[in-house]
BALOBA-72880 format. One record per residue (C-alpha): residue in one letter; y negated, z negated, x negated. Coordinates in steps of 0.001 Angstrom, whole numbers, padded with zeros to 6 digits, always signed. Layout:
BALOBA-72880
AYZX/...
END
This chain:
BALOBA-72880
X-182983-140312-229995/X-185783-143066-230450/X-187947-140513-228808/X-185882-139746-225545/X-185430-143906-225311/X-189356-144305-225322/X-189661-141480-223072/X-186942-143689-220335/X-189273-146498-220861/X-192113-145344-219948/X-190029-143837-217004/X-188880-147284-216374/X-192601-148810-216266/X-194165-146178-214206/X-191288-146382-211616/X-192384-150739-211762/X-195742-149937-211359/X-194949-147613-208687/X-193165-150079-206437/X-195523-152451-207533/X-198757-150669-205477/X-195976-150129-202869/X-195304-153900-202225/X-199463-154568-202338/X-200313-151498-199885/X-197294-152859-197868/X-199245-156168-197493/X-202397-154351-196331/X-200894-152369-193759/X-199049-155349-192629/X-202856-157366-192272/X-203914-154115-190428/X-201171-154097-187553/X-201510-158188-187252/X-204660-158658-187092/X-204213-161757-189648/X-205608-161249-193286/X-202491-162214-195775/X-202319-164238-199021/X-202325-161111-201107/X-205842-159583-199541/X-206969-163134-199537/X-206477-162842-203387/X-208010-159177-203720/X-210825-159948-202101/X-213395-162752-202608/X-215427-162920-199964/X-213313-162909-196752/X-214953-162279-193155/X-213580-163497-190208/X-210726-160881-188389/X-211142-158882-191259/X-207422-158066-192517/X-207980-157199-195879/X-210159-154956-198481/X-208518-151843-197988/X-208894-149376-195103/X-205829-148076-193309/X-206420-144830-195463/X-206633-146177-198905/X-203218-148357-198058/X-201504-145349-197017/X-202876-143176-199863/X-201191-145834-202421/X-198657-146088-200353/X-197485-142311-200623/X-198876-142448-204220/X-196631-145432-205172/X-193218-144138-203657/X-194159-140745-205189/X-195163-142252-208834/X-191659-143964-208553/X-189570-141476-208114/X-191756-139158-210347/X-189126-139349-213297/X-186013-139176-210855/X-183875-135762-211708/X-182030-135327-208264/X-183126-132610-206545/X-184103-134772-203184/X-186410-136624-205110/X-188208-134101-206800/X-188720-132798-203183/X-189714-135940-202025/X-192426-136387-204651/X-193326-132444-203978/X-193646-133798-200302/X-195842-136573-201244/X-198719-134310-203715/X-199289-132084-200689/X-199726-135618-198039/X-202105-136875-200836/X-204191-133782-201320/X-204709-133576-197364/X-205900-137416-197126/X-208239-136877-200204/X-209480-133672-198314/X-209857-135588-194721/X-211752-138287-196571/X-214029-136659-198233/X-214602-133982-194936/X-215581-137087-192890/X-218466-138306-195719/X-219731-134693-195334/X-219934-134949-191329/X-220360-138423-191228/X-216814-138681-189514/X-216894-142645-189937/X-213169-142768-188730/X-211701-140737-191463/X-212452-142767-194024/X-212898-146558-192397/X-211922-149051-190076/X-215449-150750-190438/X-218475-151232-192979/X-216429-153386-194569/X-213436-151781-194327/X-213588-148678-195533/X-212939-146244-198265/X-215353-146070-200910/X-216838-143149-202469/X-215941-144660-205686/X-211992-145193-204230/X-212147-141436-203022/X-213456-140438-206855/X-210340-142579-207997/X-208142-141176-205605/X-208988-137480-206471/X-208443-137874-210234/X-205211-139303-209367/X-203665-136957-207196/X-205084-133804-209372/X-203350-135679-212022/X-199806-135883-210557/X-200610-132248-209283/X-201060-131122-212421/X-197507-132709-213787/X-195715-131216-210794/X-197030-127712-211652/X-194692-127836-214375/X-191189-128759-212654/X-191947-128888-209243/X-192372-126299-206184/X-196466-126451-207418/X-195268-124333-210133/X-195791-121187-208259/X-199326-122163-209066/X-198667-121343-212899/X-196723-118659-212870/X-197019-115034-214259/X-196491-113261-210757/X-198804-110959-208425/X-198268-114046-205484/X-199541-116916-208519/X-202632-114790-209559/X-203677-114257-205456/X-202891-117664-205057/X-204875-119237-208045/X-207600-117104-206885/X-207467-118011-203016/X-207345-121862-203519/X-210698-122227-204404/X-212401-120480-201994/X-210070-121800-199131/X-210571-125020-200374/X-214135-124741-200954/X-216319-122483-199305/X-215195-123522-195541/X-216547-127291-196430/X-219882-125597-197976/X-220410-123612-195061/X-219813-126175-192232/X-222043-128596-194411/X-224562-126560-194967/X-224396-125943-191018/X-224257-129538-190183/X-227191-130287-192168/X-229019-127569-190616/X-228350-128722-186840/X-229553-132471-187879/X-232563-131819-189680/X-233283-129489-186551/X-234254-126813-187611/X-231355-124493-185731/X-229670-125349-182236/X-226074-126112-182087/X-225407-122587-180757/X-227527-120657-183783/X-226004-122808-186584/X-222294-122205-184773/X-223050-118700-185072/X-224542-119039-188616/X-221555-120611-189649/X-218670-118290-188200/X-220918-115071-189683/X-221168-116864-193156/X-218025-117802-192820/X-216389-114198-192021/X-219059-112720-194404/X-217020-114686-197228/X-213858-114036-196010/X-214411-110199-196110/X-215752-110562-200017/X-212811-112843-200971/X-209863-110378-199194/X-212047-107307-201000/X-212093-109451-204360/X-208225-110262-204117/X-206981-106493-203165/X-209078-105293-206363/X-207129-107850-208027/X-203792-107209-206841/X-204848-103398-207481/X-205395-104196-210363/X-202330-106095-211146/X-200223-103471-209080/X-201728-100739-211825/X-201058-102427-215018/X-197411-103100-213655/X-197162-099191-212974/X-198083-098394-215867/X-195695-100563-217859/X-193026-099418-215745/X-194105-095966-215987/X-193578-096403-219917/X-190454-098142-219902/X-189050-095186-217700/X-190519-092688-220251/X-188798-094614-223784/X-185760-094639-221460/X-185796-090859-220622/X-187032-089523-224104/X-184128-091733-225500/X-181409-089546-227696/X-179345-092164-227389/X-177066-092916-224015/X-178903-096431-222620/X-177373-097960-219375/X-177767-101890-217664/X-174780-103545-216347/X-174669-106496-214428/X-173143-109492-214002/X-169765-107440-212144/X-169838-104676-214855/X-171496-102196-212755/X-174042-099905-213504/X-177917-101213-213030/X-179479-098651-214620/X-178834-095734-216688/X-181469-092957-218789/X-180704-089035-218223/X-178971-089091-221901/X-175925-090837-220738/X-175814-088454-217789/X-176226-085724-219797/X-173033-087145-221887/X-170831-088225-219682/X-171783-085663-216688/X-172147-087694-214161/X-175542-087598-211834/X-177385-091267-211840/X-176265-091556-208199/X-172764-091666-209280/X-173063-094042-212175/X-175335-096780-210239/X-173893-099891-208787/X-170257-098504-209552/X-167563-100149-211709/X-168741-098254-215777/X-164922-099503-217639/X-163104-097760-214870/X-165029-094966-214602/X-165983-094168-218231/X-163970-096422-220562/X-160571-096629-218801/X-158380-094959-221559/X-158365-095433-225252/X-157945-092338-227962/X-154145-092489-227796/X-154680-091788-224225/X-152956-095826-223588/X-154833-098065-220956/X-157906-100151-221706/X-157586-103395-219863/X-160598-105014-218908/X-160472-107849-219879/X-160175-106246-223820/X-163409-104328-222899/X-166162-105469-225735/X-168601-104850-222808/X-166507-107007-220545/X-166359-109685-222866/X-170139-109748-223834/X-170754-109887-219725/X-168259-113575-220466/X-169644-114803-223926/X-173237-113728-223792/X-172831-112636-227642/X-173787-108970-229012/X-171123-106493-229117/X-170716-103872-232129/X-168244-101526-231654/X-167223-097759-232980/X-164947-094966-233193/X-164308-095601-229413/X-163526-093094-226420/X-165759-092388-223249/X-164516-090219-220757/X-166700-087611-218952/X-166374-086497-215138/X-164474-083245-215861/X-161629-085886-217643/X-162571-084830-221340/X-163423-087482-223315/X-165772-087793-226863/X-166106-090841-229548/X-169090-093079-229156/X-170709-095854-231389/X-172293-098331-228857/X-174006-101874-229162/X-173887-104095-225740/X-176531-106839-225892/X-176824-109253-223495/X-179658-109824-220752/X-180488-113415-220360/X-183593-114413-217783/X-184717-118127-218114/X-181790-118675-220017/X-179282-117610-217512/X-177172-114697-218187/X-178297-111468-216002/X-176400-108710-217232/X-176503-106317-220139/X-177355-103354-222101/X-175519-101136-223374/X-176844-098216-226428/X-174224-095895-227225/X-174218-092140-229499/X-172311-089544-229302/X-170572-089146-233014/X-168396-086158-232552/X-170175-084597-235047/X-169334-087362-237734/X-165570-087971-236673/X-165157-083593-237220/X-167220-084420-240907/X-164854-087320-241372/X-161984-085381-240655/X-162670-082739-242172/X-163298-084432-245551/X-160082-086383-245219/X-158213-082911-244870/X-160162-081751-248121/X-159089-085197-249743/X-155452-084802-248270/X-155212-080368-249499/X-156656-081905-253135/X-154165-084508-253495/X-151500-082742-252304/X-152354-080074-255092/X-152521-082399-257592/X-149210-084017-256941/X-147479-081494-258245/X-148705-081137-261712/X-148712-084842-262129/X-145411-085062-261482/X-144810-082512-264605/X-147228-084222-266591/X-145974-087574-266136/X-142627-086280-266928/X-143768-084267-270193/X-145382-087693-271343/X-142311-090008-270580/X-140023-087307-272774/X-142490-087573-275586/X-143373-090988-275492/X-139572-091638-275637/X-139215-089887-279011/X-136351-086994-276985/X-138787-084410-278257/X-139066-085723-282044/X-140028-088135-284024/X-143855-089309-283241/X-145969-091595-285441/X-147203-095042-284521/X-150465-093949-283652/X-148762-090696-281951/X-146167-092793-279603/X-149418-095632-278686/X-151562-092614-277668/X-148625-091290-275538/X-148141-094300-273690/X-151988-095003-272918/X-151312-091141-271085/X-148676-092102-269246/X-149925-095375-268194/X-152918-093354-267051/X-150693-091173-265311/X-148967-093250-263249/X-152238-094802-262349/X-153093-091436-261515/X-150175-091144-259382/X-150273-093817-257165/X-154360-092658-256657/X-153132-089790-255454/X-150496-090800-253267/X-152322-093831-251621/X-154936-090801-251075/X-151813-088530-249293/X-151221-091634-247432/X-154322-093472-245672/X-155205-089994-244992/X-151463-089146-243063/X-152524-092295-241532/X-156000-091370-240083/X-154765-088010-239473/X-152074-089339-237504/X-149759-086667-239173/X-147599-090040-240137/X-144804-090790-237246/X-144010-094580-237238/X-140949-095653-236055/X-141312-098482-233978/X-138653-101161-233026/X-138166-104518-232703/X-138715-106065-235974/X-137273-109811-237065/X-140808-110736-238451/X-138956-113459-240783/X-136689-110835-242327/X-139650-109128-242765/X-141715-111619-244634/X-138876-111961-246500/X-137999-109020-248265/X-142138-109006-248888/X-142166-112069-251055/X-139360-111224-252981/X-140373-107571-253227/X-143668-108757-254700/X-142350-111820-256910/X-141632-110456-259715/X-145356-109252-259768/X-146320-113172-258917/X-144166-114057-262082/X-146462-111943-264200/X-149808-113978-263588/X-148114-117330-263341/X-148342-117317-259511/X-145714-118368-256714/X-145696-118172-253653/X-144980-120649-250870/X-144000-120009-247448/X-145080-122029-244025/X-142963-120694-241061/X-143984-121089-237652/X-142103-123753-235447/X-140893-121384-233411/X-137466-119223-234421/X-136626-115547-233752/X-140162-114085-233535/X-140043-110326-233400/X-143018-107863-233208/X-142919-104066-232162/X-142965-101842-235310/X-142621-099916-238390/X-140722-102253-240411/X-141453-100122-243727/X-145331-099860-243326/X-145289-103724-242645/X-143993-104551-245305/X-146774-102166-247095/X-149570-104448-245604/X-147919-107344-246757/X-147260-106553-249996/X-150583-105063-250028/X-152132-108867-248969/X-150083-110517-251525/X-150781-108335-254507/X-154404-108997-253657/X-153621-112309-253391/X-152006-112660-257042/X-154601-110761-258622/X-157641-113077-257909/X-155800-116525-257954/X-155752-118666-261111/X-152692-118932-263354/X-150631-121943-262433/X-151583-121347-258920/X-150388-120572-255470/X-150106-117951-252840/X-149857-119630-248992/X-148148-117460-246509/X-148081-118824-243276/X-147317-117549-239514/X-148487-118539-236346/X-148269-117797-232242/X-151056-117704-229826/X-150481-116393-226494/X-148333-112983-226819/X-149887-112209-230234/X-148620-113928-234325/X-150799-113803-236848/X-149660-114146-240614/X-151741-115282-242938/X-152231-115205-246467/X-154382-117466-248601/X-155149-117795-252362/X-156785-120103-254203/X-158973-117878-256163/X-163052-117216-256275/X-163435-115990-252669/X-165134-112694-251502/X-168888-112268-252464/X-171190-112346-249462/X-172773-108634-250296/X-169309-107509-250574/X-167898-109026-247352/X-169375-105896-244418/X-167593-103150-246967/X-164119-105109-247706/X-161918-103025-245847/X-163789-099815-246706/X-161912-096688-249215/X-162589-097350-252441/X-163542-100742-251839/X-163637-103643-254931/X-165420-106854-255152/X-165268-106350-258865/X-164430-103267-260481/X-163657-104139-263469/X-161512-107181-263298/X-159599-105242-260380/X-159160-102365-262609/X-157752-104611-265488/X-155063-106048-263040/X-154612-102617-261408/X-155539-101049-258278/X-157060-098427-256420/X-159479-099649-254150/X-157553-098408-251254/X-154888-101024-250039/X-156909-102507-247307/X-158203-099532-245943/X-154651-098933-246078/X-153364-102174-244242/X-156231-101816-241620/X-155116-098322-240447/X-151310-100155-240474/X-151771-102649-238739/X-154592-101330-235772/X-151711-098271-235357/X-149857-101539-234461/X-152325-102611-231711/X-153256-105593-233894/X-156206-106718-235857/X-157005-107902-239472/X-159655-110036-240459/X-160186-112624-243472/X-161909-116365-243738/X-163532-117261-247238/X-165656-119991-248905/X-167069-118968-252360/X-165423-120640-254780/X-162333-122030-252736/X-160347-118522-252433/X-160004-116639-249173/X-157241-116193-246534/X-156390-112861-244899/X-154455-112678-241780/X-153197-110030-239617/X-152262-110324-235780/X-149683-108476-234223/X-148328-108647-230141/X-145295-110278-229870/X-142417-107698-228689/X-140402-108275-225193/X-137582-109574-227345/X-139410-112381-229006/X-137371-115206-228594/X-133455-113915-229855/X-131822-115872-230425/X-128043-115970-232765/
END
């Protein structure tokens, strides 16, 4: 802050000064179109003659003139100002240039009025270093800055700006001097000077094609590799811009999606490739991960998503849309995606194996679970201490066994989609309900309770499987319980935004470990094996609860600080009958 206030006041002082030279030029070219010298040239100069205005020639009081207004309005940020000042540099450079052309030809009327009034080699040494100076600052906000910049037009121009402001004055001087020390005629050093002159003009057009030659190449040849990383690409690559349609795309995603590259370019890419999603339901827009990195400028991740080719099949894709930003401004983006057919058959084919296996075992765990409850009870005879312990660390086992295997049977139904949901309109306070006092007695174990914060609003239904809700909730509270403190409490709360509710559950417990965070909803997944394993649990619930609840066209997600517990929450869309009411 203390640096952006000096910064004003030095804005502040130059703008003074500025207006300052204005007022005293003002003066001068006031003395110069009366006649009458005024108090202030008086003052600036010592030695008055008669009818002599003032100590400044009509071209140095213009010069500061110019270079006053322009040093005033040099911090301004309005657009017409920076023009202005733009406006100014380019009036300045020409005076300095018509001054110093009449020393060179002894043009007496460029730079003076008089002897005495006149411009000064000295002043025109001043004036130079002053208007390279404000050149120079302009270069870097101003139209000058074409000057500076990376382009094939900057490099011609920083090359041509010497010589055009350069070589024409050396030639015509050297001319000049030629006819008045006699030694050519007029008509010989005319001719001298136009042959020179076209002499130089041929080398510097031959010097600037070789340059922009060369330029042109090393541009080709950049592109020309671009092109090739883009072509030799496995993966599908593609540009959209700021509309969503197609800027670019390699031969990979035509190859994948069948389409030639005249059909992709400039045309809309979600309607033609990513209209539909994998239960064959629309895909708005406006839902579109592309879409919405096109809106928020932030990278995209997404997978296990469906593009659709020409002929109207359709594959699964893994794709990453990254924005395009130019000077800060958002251009466009690009979008990487693969083909993962492959890995969805492995994956399925491994969750059949896992489904067949479990299925298997479900049977003979059912009779061994059995066999161990009749002996652990004592029906079969009488067992020792030791005998009737050792039973009921089997069965214990068992039924942990068990409910392995049938969380197995059943995230696998899920992703299988072999598992037919009934969906209706469900009363989501009914439904939070039954979970809390489904899963109370469990909260009674470890000391826990649970308290409930309702949303405002009343009669808030969602579309769905009442029964498998009720799984994800008591799978989120169970969780919940098992890392909270003793003497503690569970937080449910529910909330509506838009024409979705999310409830939420939060404990009070450790939180979820950074490293452990990206694999959290994962099969098999624990923060801490054994302390999960002492409590119970598979590993499986929210791999569970995720399928659940994205089968439900919602999402799931969690919030946690390390050492101040964690809240998960799920959002579901509201169903048409929302608001019943009794």
């Amino acid at each position: 802050m203390a640096g952006i206030a000096l910064a004003r006041r030095h804005r502040r002082h130059a703008a003074l000064a500025g207006m300052l030279v204005v007022a005293l030029t003002l003066f001068a070219l006031l003395g110069h179109a009366s006649g009458q010298p005024l108090w202030v040239n008086t003052v600036l100069m010592s030695h008055n003659a008669d009818g002599v205005p003032g100590p400044m020639s009509i071209q140095s009081a213009l010069f500061f003139l110019i270079m006053g207004l322009a040093l005033s309005l040099q911090g301004q940020t309005l657009r017409a100002a920076s023009r202005i000042v733009d406006a100014c540099v380019g009036i300045l450079l020409i005076m300095a240039l018509t001054i110093l052309a009449g020393y060179l030809f002894n043009a007496s009327a460029f730079f003076g009025q008089s002897a005495a009034i006149r411009t000064s080699p000295q002043t025109l040494l001043c004036m130079t270093l002053l208007v390279f100076s404000l050149f120079e600052r302009r270069t870097r906000n101003g139209i000058y800055a074409v000057l500076v910049a990376p382009g094939i037009g900057s490099q011609f121009a920083r090359m041509a700006l010497p010589f055009v402001l350069v070589v024409p004055l050396l030639i015509i001087t050297a001319g000049t001097y030629l006819t008045a020390s006699g030694w050519q005629s007029d008509a010989y050093s005319t001719a001298t000077m136009a042959v020179v002159l076209a002499a130089a003009l041929m080398v510097f057009v031959m010097l600037a094609a070789a340059k922009i030659n060369q330029t042109a190449a090393t541009l080709t040849d950049t592109e020309s590799q671009l092109r090739l990383l883009l072509d030799s690409a496995g993966e599908g690559i593609y540009g959209l811009d700021r509309e969503g349609r197609t800027s670019f795309v390699n031969p990979a995603t035509c190859d994948m999606l069948g389409f030639t590259a005249e059909e992709l370019l400039c045309q809309p890419f979600h309607e033609l490739v990513h209209h539909h999603r994998s239960d064959g339901s629309s895909y708005p827009l406006a839902e579109c991960p592309m879409s919405k990195a096109l809106e928020d400028g932030q990278v995209h991740r997404v997978g296990n998503e469906m593009f659709w080719r020409k002929d109207g099949s359709s594959f699964p894709v893994d794709y990453v849309t990254t924005p395009i930003r130019k000077e800060g401004v958002l251009m466009g983006a690009v979008v990487i995606f693969n083909d993962v057919t492959e890995r969805v058959r492995n994956e399925r084919m491994k969750d059949e194996f896992v489904a067949v296996v479990s299925h298997e075992l479900r049977t003979p765990l059912t009779s061994i679970k059995g066999a161990l409850g009749l002996l652990a009870s004592g029906r079969l005879g009488t067992l020792t201490q030791d005998g009737k312990d050792m039973a009921n660390i089997a069965y214990d086992n068992t039924q942990r066994l068990e409910l392995l295997v049938n969380d197995l049977l059943d995230i696998n139904k899920i992703q299988l989609a072999e598992t037919q949901f009934q969906m209706h309109a469900v009363d989501l306070h009914a439904l939070i309900v039954k979970a809390l006092d489904a899963n109370r007695p469990y909260a009674e174990k470890f000391a826990v309770e649970f308290a409930w914060l309702p949303a405002t609003e009343d009669g808030i239904y969602v579309r769905g499987d009442e029964h498998r809700l009720i799984q994800v909730m008591s799978n989120l509270l169970s969780n919940a319980v098992k890392y909270s403190p003793r003497g503690s409490r569970v937080n449910v709360s529910t909330q509506c935004v838009d024409h979705t509710v999310r409830v939420s559950v939060r404990d009070h417990g450790p939180g979820v470990p950074l490293g452990y965070r990206p694999h959290i909803f994962e099969k098999f997944s624990q923060a801490d094996s054994s302390e999960t394993r002492a409590r119970g649990g598979t590993g499986l619930g929210l791999a569970i609860s995720k399928a659940i609840v994205e089968k439900h066209g919602g999402n799931i997600g969690f919030e946690s600080t390390p050492g101040q517990g964690a809240t998960f929450h799920f959002d579901l869309p509201l169903s048409d009958v929302t608001r019943k009411t009794a």
